[in-house]
N, C-alpha and C positions, 0 to 999 in steps of 0.2 A: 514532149518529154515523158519517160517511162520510166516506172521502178521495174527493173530486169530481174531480180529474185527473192526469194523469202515469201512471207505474207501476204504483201500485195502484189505481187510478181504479177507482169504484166497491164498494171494501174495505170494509166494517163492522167499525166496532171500539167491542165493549161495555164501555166502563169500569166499574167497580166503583162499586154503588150507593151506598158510605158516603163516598165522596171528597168533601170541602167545596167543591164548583164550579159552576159554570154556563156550561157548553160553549155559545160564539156557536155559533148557529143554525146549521143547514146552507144554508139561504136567503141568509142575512148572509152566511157564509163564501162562497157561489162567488158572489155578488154585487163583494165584497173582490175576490178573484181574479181578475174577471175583468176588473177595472181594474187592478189586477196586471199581467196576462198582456201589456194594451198598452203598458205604461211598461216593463219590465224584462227584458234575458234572464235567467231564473232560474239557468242552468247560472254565473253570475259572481256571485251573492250571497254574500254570509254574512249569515245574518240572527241576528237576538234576538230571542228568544220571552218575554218577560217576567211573574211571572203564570203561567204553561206552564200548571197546571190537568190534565186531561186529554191534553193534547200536540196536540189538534187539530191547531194553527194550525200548528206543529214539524211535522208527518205530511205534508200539505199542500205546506209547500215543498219537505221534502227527497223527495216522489214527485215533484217538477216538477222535478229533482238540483239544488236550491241547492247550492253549493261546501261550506256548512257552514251549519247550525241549531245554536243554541245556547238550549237550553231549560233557567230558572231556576224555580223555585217554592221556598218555603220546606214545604211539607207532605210529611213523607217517603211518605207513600202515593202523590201523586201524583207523583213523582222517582222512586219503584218502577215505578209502572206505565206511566210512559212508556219508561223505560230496558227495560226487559221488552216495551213492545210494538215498539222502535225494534231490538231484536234479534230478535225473531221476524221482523219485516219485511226484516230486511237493511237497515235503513237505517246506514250507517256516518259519512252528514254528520250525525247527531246527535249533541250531547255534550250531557248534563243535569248540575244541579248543585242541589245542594241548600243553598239561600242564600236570606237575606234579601235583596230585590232592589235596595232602598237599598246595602246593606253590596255587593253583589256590583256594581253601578256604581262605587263608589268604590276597589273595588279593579281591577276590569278595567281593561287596558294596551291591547285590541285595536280599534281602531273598528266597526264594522257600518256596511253598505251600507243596512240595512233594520232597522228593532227596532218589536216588535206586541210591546202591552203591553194585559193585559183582566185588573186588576184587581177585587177585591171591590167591588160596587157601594156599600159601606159602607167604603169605605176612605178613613180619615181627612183622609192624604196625597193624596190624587187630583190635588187641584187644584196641587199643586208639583211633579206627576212631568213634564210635559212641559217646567218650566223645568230640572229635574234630567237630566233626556237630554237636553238641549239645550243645555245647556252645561258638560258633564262631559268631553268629548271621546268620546263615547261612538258619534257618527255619523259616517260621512264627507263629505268637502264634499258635497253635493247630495243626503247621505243622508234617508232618507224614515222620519218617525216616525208611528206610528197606532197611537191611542189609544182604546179598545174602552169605551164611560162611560154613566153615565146621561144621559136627554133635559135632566134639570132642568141639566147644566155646558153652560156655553157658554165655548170658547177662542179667540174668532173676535182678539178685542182683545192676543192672545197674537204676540208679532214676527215668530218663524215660521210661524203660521198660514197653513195652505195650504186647503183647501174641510172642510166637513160634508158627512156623510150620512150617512141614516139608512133603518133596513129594519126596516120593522113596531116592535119594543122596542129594536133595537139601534142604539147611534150609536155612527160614528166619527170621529173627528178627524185631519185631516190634516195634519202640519207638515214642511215642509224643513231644514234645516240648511244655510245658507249663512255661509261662513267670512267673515268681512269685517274 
C-alpha cells in the first residue's frame, strides 16, 4: 500500500497481516484521486473516511493537507494502526475513532465536505448506507459521497445519484447532496 501524492507521495505503508480488510487497490485509489484532484482544492476539505480499514483513503487526503480526516472503523486493530501510522507521519488533520459507523452518523453534529465509505463487501446494511449519509445531515450542500461496493449493487435509481465507475474489481458510486 502507497500514498500516490502530496507529502509523502510515494510512502509505503505495511499494515499488519491479521487486520479484517481489503485495502482499494492502489490502481482504483489514484484512479479516485485523480478525479479528485479536478473537482476540489484539498487544502478546504474535511473529509469522512467511513469503513477506515487500513487508513489508506485517510493517508491520501490528509498528504494532499485536507483541513481535517476523520477516520471511523469499529475494529480496534485497525483504529491502532492508523492512529500509530497517522503519528509516525505527522499527520495532525487525522482524528480516528473507534465506532460503529451507523451509531457514529447518528451522533455526529459536524457536516463533511466529502465522506468515502468502503465497507465489508458482505455488509448486510450496504444498500441503506448511501440513503443513511444522505439524509443524516451528514454532508454539506454540494457535498460529495462515494461509495467503494461490489459490481453486482447498482445505485444509479438512488435521487442523488451522481456517475459509476469502475477499475478492474473495484466500483465506485457517486452521489451529491443537494439541499432542497
Amino acid at each position: 500500500m502507497r500514498i500516490i501524492r502530496g507529502l509523502h507521495r510515494g510512502r509505503l505503508i505495511f499494515p499488519p497481516k491479521n487486520l479484517p480488510v481489503r485495502p482499494t487497490t492502489d490502481f482504483a485509489k489514484e484512479a479516485l484521486f485523480n478525479i479528485l484532484e479536478h473537482q476540489y482544492d484539498f487544502t478546504d476539505l474535511e473529509v469522512l473516511d467511513l469503513f477506515a480499514g487500513t487508513g489508506s483513503i485517510s493517508y491520501e487526503f490528509a498528504s494532499r493537507d485536507c483541513r481535517s480526516v476523520t477516520a471511523v472503523d469499529s475494529h480496534q486493530g485497525c483504529v491502532t494502526f492508523i492512529a500509530e501510522t497517522a503519528k509516525k507521519l505527522d499527520f495532525k488533520n487525522i482524528k480516528v475513532f473507534r465506532s460503529d459507523v451507523f451509531k457514529f452518523l447518528k451522533h455526529n453534529k459536524k457536516p463533511f465536505h466529502l465522506v468515502f465509505a468502503d465497507p465489508p463487501f458482505n455488509f448486510e446494511d450496504l444498500i441503506m448506507l448511501p440513503s443513511f449519509v444522505l439524509n443524516n445531515n451528514i454532508l454539506t450542500n454540494e457535498g460529495l459521497f462515494i461509495l467503494e461496493h461490489p459490481g453486482s449493487y447498482d445505485f444509479s435509481d438512488h435521487e442523488f445519484f451522481m456517475e459509476h465507475r469502475n477499475y478492474g474489481s473495484v466500483y465506485f458510486s457517486f452521489f451529491i447532496f443537494l439541499v432542497r
